[in-house]
C-alpha positions in Angstrom: 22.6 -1.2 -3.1 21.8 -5.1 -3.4 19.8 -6.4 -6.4 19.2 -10.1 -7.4 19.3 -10.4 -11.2 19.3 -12.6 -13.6 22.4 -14.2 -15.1 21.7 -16.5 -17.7 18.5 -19.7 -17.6 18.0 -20.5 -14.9 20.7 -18.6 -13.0 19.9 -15.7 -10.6 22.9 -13.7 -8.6 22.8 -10.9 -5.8 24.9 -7.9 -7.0 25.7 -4.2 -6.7 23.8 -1.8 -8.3 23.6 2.2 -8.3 21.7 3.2 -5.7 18.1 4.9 -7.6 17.2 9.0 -7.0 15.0 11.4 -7.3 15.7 13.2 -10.7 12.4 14.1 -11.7 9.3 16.2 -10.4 6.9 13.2 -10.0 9.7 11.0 -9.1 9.3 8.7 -6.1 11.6 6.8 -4.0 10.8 3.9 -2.4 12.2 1.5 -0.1 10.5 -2.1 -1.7 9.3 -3.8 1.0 7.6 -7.0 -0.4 7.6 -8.5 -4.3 5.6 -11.3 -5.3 7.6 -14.3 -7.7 4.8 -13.9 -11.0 4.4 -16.6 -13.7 5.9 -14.0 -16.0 9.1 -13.6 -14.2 9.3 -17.2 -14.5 9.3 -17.2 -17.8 12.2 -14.7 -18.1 13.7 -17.3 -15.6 13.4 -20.4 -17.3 13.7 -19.1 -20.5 15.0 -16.1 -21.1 12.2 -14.8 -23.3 8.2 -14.1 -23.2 7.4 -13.8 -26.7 9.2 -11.0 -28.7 10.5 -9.5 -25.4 14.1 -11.2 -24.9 16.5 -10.8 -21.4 19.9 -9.3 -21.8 21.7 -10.2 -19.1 22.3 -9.1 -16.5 18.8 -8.2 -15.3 16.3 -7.7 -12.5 13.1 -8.9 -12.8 10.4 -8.4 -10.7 7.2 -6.2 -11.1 4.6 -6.8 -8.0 5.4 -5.0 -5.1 4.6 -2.6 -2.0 7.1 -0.4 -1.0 7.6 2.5 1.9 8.1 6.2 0.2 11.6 7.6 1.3 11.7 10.4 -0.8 9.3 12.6 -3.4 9.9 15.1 -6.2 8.7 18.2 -6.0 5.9 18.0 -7.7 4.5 14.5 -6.0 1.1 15.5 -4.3 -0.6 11.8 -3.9 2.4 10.3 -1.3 4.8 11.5 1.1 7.6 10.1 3.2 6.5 7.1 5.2 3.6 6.3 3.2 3.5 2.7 2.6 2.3 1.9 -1.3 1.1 -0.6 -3.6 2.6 -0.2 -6.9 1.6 -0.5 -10.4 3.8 -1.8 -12.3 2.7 -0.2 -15.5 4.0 3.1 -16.6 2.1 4.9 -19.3 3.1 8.1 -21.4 -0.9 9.6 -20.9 -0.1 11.2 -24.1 -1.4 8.9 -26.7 -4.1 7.8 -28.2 -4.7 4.6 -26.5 -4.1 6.9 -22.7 -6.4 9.7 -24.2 -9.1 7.0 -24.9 -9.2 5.4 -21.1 -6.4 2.4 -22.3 -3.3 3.1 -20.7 -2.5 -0.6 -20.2 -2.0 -0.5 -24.3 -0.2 2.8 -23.9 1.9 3.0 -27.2 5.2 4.3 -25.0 4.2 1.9 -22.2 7.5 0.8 -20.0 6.6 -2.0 -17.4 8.7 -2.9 -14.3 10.5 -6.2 -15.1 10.1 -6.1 -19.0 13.3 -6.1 -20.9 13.7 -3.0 -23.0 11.6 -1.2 -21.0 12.4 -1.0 -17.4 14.7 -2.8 -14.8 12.5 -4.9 -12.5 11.9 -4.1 -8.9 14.0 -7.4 -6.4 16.4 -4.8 -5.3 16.6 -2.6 -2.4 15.3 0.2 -3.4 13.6 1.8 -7.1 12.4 5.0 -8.1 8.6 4.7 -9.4 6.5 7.8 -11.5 4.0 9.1 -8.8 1.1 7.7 -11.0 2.0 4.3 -10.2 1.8 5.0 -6.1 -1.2 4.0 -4.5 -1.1 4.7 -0.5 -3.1 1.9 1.5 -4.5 2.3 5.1 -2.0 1.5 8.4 -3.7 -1.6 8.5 -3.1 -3.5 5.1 0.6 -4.7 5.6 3.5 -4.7 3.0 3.0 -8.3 2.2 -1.0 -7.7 1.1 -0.3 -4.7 -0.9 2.5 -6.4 -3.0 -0.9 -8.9 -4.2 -2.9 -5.7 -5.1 -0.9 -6.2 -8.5 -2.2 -9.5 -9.4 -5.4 -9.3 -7.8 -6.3 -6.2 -10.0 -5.8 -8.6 -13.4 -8.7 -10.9 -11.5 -10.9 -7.3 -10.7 -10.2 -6.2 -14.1 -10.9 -9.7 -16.0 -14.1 -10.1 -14.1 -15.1 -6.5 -15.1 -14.0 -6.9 -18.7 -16.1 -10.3 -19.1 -19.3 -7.7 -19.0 -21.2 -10.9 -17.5 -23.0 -10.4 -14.1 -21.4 -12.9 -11.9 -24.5 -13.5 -10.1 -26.4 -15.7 -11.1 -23.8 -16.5 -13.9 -22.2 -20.6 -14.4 -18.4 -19.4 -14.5 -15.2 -21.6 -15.1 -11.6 -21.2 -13.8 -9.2 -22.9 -15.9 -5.4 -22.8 -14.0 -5.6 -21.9 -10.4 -2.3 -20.2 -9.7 -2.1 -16.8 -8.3 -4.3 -15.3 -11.1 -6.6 -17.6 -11.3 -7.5 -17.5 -7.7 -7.5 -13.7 -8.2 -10.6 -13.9 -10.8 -12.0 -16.6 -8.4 -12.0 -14.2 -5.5 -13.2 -11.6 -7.3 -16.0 -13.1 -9.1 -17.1 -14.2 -5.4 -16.8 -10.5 -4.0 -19.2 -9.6 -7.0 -21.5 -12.2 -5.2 -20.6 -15.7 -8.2 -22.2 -18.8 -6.7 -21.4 -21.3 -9.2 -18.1 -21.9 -9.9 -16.1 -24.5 -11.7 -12.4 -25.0 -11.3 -9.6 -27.4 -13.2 -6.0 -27.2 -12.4 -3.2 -30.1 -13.0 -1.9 -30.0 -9.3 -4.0 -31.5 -6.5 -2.5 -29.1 -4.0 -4.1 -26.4 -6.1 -7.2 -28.4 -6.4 -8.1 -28.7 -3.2 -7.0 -24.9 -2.8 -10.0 -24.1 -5.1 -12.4 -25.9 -3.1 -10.9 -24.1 0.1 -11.6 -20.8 -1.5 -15.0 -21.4 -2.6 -15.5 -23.2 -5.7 -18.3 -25.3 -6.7 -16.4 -28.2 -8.2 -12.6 -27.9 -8.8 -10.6 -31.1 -10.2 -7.3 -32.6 -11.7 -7.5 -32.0 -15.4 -5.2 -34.6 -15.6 -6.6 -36.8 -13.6 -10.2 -36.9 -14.5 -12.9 -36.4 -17.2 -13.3 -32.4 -16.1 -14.9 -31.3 -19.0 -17.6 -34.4 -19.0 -18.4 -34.1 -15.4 -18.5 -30.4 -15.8 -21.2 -30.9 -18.9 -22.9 -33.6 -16.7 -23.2 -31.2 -14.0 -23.8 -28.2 -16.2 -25.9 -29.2 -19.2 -26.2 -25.9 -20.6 -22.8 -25.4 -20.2 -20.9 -22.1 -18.6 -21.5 -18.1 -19.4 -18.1 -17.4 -18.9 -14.5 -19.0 -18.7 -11.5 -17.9 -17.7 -8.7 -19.2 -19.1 -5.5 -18.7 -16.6 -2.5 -21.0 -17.6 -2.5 -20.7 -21.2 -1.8 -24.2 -22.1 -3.8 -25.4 -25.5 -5.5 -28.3 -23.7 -7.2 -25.7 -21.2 -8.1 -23.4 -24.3 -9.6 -26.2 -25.9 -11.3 -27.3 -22.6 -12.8 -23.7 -22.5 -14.3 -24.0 -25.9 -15.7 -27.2 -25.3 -17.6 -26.3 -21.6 -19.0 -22.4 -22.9 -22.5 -22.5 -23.8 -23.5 -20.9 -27.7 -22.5 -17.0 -27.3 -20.7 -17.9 -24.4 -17.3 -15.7 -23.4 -13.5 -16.7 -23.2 -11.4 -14.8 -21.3 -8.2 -15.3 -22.2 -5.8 -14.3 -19.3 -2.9 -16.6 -19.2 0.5 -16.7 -21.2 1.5 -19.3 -23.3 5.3 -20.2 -23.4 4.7 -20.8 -27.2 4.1 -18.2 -29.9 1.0 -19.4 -31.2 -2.0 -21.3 -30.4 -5.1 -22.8 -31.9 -8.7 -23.0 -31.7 -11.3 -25.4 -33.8 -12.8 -23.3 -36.0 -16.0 -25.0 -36.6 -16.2 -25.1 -32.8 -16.4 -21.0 -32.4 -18.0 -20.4 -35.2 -20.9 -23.0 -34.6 -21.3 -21.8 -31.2 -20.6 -18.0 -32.4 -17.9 -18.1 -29.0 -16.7 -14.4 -28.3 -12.7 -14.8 -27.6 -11.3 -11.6 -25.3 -8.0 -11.0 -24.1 -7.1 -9.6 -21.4 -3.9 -7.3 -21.1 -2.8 -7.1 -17.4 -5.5 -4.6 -15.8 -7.0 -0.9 -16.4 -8.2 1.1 -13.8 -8.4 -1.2 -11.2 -5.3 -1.3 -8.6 -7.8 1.4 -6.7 -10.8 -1.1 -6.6 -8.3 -4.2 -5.7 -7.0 -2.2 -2.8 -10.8 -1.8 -1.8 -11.6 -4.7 -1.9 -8.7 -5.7 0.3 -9.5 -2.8 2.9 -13.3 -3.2 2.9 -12.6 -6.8 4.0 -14.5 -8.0 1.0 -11.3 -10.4 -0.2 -8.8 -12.0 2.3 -5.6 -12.1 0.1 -3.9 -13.5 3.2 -4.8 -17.3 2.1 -2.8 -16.6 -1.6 0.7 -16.1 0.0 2.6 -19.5 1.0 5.9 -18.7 0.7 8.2 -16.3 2.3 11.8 -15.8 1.1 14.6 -13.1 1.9 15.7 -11.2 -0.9 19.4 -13.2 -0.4 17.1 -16.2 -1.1 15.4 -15.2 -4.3 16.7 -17.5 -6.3 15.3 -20.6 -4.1 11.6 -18.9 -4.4 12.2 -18.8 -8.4 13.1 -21.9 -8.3 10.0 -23.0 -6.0 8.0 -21.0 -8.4 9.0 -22.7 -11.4 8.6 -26.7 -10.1 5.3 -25.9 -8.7 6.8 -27.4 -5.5 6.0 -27.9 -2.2 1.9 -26.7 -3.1 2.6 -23.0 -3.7 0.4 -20.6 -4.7 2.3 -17.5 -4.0 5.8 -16.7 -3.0 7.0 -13.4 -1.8 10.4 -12.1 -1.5 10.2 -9.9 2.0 12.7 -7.3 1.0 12.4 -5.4 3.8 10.8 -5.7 7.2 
């Protein structure tokens, strides 16, 4: 069986691997169909590391994908054979306390597709995924939308975390890649009208303002937190911080309103980060992270299926898997104005 895997920075190889099988009751088999190139597996790319969690290569990442069910165990009940699926990535123990509580994202035995010492990642032909990660999506979402169910359900799940009704609410967007046009588009299916976006590339920019955003602008470019103020005096409920770079962090601090909320999505290449002090505290700013998503691949597939969010407008870039290497590489140089490449493994 093929499988593109890392090889050292920056390098990326096809090889054969052992073909996956069914060895368990709620095992599944899947043939992957389409995976989506994530900021995270760019980091793994570029650098080998994210944090405490170090490559040893060789190894696959990969971790957002749809796939077609080839075989079950015998105790699989949810999918059969020739379902098509949209996977979670995540695979939880649902034995501890943090499962037993409704937090199986920070499941103390949690493995994760892509994450090294926990599981390989899925750019290969074919992977064997616990039934509880297999979500079945109607004849008429394709392969390609249900590998963007992953990253949209971080934007479902960040806008539900925020606890802030998004109508009527002054949000801000800060980094509009894949995740931060997630949150956007599902901050607008929850009916947000004002909506404030910064990024540093102009291709992504003008995305923003394609999608639906108030005001978007170059960071780099431009005053965007003083036109933002100017535009905003009272400043924002709610921001959404997407790249994790320390000039958008401090951005976020300085355009939330007293008691406003930081959600703090992205991840920074560095292992720490820093926040004025007398700024939070004067302004009593509530900080929340957000750890991939909980509980909502189900709604993100709704919301796909319903017609509510068109995720067709993320994807601009289509790769083979023999070509996975030139989509990492797109990925990583923020060329050619991409939002979102995919790696069609199958047809």
């Amino acid at each position: 069986m093929k499988s593109m895997v890392l090889t050292d920075i920056l390098g990326m190889e096809m090889c054969d691997i052992d073909e996956p099988h069914v060895a368990n009751a709620h095992d599944v088999l899947l043939q992957v169909g389409t995976v989506g190139v994530c900021g995270s597996d760019i980091h793994y790319y570029k650098s080998g590391r994210i944090g405490s969690q170090v490559v040893s290569y060789p190894y696959a990442v990969g971790h957002e994908f749809s796939g077609i069910v080839l075989e079950v165990g015998s105790a699989v009940t949810r999918v059969a054979p020739g379902d098509r699926v949209a996977v979670d990535p995540a695979m939880p123990c649902r034995q501890c306390d943090q499962c037993l509580i409704g937090r199986e994202h920070t499941c103390r035995q949690l493995r994760f597709l892509g994450c090294p010492g926990q599981a390989e990642g899925c750019l290969s032909e074919r992977i064997v995924m616990p039934e509880g990660s297999c979500f079945r999506v109607s004849d008429s979402t394709t392969l390609e939308q249900a590998a963007i169910v992953e990253p949209l359900s971080i934007g479902v799940y960040a806008v539900a975390l925020s606890g802030i009704p998004m109508q009527g609410a002054k949000i801000g967007i800060l980094g509009f890649g894949p995740i931060g046009m997630s949150v956007m588009l599902s901050a607008l299916a929850e009916g947000a009208e004002t909506i404030y976006v910064t990024d540093k590339i102009d291709g992504r920019v003008d995305k923003a303002r394609d999608v639906g955003a108030t005001w978007a602008g170059n960071r780099s470019k431009e005053d965007a937190v003083g036109e933002i103020s100017d535009a905003e005096p009272g400043l924002l409920d709610v921001v959404f911080e997407c790249c994790g770079k320390q000039d958008a962090l401090d951005d976020a601090i300085a355009l939330l309103k007293p008691g406003g909320k930081l959600m703090f999505i992205g991840i920074p290449e560095e292992d720490r980060v820093s926040f004025s002090c007398d700024a939070i505290r004067r302004k009593e700013i509530n900080i929340q992270n957000v750890r991939r998503q909980n509980e909502c691949v189900q709604p993100a597939i709704d919301l796909i299926e319903q017609g509510r969010i068109d995720v067709d407008q993320m994807i601009t870039h289509r790769y083979p898997l023999s070509e996975s290497k030139a989509a990492f590489d797109l990925v990583s140089g923020y060329e050619d104005n991409v939002m979102k490449a995919v790696v069609n493994v199958s047809a």
